[in-house]
KOLMI-765859 format. One record per residue: x, y, z of N, C-alpha, C in turn; residue in three letters. Coordinates in steps of 0.001 Angstrom, whole numbers, padded with zeros to 6 digits, always signed. Atoms other than C-alpha are relative to their C-alpha. Example, Ala and Ser with C-alpha at 12.3 -4.5 7.8 and 13.67 -1.06 7.14 Angstrom:
residues 2
+000890-001190+000000+012300-004500+007800+000900+001200+000000ALA
-000820-001190-000060+013670-001060+007140-000770+001090+000730SER
END
This chain:
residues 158
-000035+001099-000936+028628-020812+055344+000805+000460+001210UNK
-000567-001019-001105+029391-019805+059150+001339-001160+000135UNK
-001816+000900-000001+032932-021212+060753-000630-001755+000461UNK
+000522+001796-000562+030705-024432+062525-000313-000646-001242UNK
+000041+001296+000994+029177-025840+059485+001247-000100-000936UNK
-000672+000360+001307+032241-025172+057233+000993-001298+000848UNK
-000393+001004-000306+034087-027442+059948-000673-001392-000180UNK
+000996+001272+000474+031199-029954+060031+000505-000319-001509UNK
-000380+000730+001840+031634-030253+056004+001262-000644+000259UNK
-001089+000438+000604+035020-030781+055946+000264-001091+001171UNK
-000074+001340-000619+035051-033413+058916-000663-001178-000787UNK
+000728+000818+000567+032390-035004+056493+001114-000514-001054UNK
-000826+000074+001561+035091-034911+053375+001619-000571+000240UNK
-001382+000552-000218+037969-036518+055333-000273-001657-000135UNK
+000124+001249+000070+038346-039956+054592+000540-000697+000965UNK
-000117+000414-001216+038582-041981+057810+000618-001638-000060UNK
-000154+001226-000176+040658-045462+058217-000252-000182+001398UNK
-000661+000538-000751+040936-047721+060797+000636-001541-000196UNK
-000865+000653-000283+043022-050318+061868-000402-001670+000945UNK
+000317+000878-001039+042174-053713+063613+001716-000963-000010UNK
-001362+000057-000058+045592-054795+065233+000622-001918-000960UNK
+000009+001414+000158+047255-058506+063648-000165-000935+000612UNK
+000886+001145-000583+045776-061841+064355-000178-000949-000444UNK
-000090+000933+000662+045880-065173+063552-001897-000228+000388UNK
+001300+000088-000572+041783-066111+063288-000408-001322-000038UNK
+000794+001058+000127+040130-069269+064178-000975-000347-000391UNK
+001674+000329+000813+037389-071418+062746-000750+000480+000967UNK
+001421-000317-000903+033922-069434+063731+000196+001465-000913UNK
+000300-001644+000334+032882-065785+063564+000729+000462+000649UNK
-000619-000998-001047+034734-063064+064806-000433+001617-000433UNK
+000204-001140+000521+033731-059440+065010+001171+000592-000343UNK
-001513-000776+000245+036321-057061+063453-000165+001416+000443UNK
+000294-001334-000498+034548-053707+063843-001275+000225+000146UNK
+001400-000298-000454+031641-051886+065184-000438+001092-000743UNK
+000582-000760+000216+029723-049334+063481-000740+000910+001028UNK
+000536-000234-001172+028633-046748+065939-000227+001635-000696UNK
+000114-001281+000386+027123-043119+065574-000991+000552-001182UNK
+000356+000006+000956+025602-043100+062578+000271-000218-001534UNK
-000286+000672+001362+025409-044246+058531+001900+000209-000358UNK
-001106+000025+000880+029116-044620+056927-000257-000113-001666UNK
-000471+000400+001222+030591-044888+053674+000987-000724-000640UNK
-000487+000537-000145+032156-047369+053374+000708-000273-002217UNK
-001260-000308+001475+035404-046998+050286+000594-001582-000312UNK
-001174+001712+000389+037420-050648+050796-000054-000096+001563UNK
-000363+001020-001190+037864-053122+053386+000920-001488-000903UNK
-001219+001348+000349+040798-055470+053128+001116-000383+001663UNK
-001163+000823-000869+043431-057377+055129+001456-000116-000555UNK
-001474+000197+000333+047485-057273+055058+000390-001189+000513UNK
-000720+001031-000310+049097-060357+055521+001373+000218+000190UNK
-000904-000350-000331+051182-059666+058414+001099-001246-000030UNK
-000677+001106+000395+052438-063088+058003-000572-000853-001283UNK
+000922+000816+001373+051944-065848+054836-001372-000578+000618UNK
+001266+000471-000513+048652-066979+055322-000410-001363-001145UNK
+000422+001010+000723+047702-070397+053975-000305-001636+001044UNK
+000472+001066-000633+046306-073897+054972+000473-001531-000513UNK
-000888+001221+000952+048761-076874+053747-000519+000432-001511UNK
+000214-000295+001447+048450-074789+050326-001186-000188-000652UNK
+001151+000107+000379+044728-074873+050325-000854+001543+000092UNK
-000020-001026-000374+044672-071690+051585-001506+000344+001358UNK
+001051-000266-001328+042147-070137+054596-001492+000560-000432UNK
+001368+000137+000818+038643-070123+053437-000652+001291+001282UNK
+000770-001369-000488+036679-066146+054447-000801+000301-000544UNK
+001147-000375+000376+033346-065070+054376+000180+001187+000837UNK
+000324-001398-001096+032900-061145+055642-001463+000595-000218UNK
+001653-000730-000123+029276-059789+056804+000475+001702+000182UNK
-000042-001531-000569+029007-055714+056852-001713+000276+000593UNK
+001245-000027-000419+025499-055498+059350-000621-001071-000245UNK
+000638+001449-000026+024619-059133+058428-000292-000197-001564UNK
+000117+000372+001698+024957-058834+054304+001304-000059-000221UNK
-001188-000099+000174+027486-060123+052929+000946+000551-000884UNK
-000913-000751+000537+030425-058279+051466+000634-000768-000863UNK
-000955+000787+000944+031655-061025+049098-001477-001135-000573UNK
+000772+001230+000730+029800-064204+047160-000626-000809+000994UNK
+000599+000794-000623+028804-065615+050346+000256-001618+000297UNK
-000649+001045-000115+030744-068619+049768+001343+000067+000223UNK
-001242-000154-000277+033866-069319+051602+001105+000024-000771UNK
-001071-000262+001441+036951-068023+049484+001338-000423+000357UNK
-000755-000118+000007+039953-069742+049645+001069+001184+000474UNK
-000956-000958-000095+042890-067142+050518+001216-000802+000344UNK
-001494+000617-000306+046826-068260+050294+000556+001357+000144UNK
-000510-000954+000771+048957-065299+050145+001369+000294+001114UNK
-001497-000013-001106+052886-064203+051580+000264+001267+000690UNK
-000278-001167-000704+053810-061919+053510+000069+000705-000969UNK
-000092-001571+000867+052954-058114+052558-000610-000220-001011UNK
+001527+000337+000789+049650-059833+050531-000979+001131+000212UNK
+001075-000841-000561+046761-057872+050395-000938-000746-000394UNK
+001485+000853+000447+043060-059609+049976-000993+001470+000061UNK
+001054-001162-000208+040249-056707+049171-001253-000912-000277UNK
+001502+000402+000194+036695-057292+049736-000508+000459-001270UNK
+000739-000005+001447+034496-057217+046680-001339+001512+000560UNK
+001774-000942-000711+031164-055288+049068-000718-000563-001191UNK
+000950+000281+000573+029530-056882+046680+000034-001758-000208UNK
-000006+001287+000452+028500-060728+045031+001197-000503-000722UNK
-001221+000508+000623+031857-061302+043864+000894-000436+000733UNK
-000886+000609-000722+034578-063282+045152+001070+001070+000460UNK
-001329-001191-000229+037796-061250+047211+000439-000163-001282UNK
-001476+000233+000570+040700-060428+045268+001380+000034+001079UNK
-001017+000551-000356+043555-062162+046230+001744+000520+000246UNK
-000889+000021+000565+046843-062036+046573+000727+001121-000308UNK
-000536-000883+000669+048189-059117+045854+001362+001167+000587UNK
-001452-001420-000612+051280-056121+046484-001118+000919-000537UNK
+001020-001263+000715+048653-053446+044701-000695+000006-000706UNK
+001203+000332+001194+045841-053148+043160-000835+001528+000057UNK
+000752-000993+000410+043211-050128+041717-001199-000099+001103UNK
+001646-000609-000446+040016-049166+043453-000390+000913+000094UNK
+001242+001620+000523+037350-050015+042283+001262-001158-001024UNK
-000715+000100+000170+038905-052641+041157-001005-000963-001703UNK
+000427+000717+001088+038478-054508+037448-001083-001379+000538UNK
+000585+001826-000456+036661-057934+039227-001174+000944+000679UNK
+001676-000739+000030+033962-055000+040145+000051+000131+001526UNK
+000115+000068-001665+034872-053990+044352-001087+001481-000361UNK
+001059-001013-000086+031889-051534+044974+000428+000819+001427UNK
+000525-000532-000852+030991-048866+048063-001118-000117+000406UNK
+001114+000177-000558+028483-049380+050378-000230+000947+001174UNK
+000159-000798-001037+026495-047390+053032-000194-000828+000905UNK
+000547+000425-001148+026127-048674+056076-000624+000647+001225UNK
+000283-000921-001430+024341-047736+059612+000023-001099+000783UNK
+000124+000961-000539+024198-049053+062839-001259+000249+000336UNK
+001613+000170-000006+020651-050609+063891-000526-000079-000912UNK
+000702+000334+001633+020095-051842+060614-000363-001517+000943UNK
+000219+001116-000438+018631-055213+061091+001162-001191-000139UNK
-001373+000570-000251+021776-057024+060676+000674+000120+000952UNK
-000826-000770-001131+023466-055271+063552+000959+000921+000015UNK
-000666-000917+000243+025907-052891+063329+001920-000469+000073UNK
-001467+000895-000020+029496-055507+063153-000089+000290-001362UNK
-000645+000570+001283+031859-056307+060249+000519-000984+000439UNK
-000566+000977-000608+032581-059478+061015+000952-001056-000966UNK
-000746+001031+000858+034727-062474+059504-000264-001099+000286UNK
+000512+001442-000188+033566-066022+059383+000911-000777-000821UNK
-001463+001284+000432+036564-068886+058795-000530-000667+000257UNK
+000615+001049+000153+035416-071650+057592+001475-001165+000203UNK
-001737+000885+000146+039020-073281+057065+001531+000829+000743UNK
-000919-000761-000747+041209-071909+059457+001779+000165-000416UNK
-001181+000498+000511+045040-071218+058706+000867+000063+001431UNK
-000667+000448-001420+047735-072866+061180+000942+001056+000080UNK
-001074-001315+000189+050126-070003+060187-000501+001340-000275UNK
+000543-001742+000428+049530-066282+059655-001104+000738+000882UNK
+001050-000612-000562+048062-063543+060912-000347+001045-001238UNK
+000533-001320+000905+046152-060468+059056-000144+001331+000787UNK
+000337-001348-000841+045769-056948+059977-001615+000462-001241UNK
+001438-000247+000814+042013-055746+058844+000199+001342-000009UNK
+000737-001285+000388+041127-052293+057010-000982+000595-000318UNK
+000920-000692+000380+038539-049869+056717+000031+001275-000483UNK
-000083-000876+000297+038477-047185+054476-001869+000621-000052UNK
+001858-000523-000089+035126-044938+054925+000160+001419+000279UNK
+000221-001327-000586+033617-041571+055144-001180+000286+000977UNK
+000926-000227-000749+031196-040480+057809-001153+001217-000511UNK
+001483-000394+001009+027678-039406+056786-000666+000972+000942UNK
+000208-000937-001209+027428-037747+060277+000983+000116+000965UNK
-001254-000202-000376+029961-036159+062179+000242-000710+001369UNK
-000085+001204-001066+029310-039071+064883+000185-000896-000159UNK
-000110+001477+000267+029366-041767+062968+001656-000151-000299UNK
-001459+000140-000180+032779-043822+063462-000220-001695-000323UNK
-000163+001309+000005+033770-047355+062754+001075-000287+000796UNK
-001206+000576-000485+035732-049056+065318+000624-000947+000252UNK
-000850+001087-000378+037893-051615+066398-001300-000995+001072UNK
+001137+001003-000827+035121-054550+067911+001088-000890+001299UNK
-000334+000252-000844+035690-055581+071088+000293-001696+000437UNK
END
């Protein structure tokens, strides 16, 4: 293997976060990130609770789309949780998990990997849809992923 593709590989074999900065989110949609470049691999997506996050103890009700499928049960999920919480997406038909200082992934309640691209018919966002907004807290959003082409990037949505 010459010196270009062995770089190519190993840009492929780095595992890539990013970061979307903290934010308290209002009822509606909001994009979080863009898919751009080509397919990902998408490892975990979650949120830190840079502050407690809750709704008079009912907690803040989240639905997340990755390209317009959704990454959880599709029904808005509650979330309470205190500062230095973590909530992980499921990527699949299962509700988040909640709540937490640490957790495994994959995780026991079944969080999967998914591929994504952009120009799928969904569009190429990760977005968040609050159904029940919280009057307190903000979150910081994560993406853990690998790139499937040494263009493809997930970023911070505008």
């Amino acid at each position: 293997m010459g010196l270009g593709a062995t770089v190519k590989q190993t840009s492929l074999n780095i595992m890539q976060v990013v970061k979307r900065p903290p934010q308290v989110y209002p009822i509606g949609a909001d994009n979080l990130f863009t898919i751009v470049g080509g397919p990902v691999y998408i490892q975990g997506l979650f949120f830190y609770a840079d502050e407690a996050i809750d709704n008079a103890g009912a907690g803040t009700t989240m639905v997340v789309q990755i390209c317009g499928v959704a990454a959880d049960s599709a029904a808005p999920t509650a979330i309470a949780t205190a500062i230095g919480g973590v909530c992980i997406w499921p990527l699949n038909a299962t509700v988040p998990v909640p709540n937490l200082a640490m957790n495994i992934m994959p995780t026991t309640a079944g969080v999967f990997s998914v591929v994504a691209s952009p120009g799928s018919a969904g569009g190429d966002n990760i977005t968040v849809t609050v159904a029940t907004a919280s009057t307190v807290g903000m979150c910081s959003w994560y993406v853990l992923y690998f790139r499937m082409e040494p263009a493809a990037e997930i970023i911070v949505a505008a």
